[in-house]
N, C-alpha and C positions, 0 to 999 in steps of 0.2 A: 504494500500500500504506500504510494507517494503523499506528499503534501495534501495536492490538490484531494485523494481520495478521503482524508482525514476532514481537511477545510468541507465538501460535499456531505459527510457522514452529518459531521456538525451541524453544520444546515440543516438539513433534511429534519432534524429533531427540533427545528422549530425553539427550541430554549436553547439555553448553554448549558451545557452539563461540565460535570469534571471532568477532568481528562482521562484517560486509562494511564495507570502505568506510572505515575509520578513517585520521585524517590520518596522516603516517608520521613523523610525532613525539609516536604515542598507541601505547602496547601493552596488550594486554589478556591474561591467562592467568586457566585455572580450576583446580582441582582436582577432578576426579570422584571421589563414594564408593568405586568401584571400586580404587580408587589407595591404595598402603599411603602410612601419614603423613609427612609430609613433615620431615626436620630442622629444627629453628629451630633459633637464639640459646638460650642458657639465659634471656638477658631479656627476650625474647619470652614465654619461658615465666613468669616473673615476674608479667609482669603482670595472670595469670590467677590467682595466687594458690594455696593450697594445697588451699582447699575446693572446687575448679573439679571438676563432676560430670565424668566420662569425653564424653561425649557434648559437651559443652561445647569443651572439650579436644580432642578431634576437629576440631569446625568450625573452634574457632581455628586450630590447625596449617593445617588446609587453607588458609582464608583470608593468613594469612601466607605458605604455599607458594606460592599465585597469585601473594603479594605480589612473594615475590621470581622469582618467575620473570617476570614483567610489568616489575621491574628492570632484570635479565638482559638483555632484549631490548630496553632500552634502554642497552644496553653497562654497567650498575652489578651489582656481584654482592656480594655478602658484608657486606653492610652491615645491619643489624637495623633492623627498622621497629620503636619501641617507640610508647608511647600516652601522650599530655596528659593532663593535668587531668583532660578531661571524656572521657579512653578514645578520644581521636579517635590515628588513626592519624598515629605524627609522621615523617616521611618525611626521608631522606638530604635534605641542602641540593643545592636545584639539582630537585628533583624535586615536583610536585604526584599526587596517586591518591586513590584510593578502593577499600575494601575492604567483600565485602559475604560470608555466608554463613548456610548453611539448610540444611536436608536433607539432611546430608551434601556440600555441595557448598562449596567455596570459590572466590571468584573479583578480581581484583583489575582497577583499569586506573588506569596510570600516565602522567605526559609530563610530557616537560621544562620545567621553570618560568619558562623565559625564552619559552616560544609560547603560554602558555594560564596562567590563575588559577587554573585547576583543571578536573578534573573527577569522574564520576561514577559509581556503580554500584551495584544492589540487588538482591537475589533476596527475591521475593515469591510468595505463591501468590494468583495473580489470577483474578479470573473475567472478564468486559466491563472492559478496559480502555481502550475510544475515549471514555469521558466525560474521563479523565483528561487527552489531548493537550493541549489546551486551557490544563490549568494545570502540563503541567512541561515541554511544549516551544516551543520558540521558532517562529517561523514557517519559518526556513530548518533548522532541525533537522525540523520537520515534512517543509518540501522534498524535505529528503538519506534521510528514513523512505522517500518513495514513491518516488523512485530506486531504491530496494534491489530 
């Protein structure tokens, strides 16, 4: 199974679900449209400032709700994910993630910072995505793709 087969599976399910197959010092959570918003931090809300359109405001909350639920499930709760300089998400010490959202959807994936640099996540709307393997995955990330 390529990229693109994984990106289509996805789809097709109509939600986000977890992924198959993440190491078990990686969590990942989303938030579906369907789902009323999520509480944050007031300084979460901060950083969206006061001119932030409703729809805006929406994704953010979700994507934050992933954040912390993606925390959560790595035993951290209650901690505010606030934003750098350049808007990057600044995570609890001890933790690396990545926050992505779109269409309603929020989604986040986190892990402990003493097993990994980091990692990654994005909601896009794609069409042929197998040109792309080549330039964002690694060859043993490609491997663990066709396992799935």
């Amino acid at each position: 199974m390529g990229l693109k087969s994984l990106v289509d599976r996805e789809a097709d399910a109509l939600n986000i679900a977890t992924p198959a197959g993440l190491p078990d010092f990686v969590a990942f959570a989303a938030f579906q449209p369907s789902e009323q918003l999520p509480r944050i931090h007031a300084a979460e809300w901060e950083i969206l400032g006061p001119g932030a359109v409703p729809k805006r405001r929406s994704e953010f909350a979700r994507g934050r709700g992933a954040a912390h639920r993606a925390l959560e499930a790595l035993g951290r709760s209650g901690e505010p994910v606030l934003a750098g300089a350049n808007r990057e998400p600044l995570w609890p010490n001890g933790v690396v993630g990545s926050i992505s959202h779109a269409a309603g959807f929020g989604v986040a994936i986190v892990a402990g910072a003493d097993r990994t640099d980091g990692v990654g996540v994005d909601i896009e709307k794609l069409g042929d995505v197998s040109e792309l393997e080549d330039q964002v995955l690694r060859p043993e990330e490609r491997a663990w793709i066709g396992d799935l």
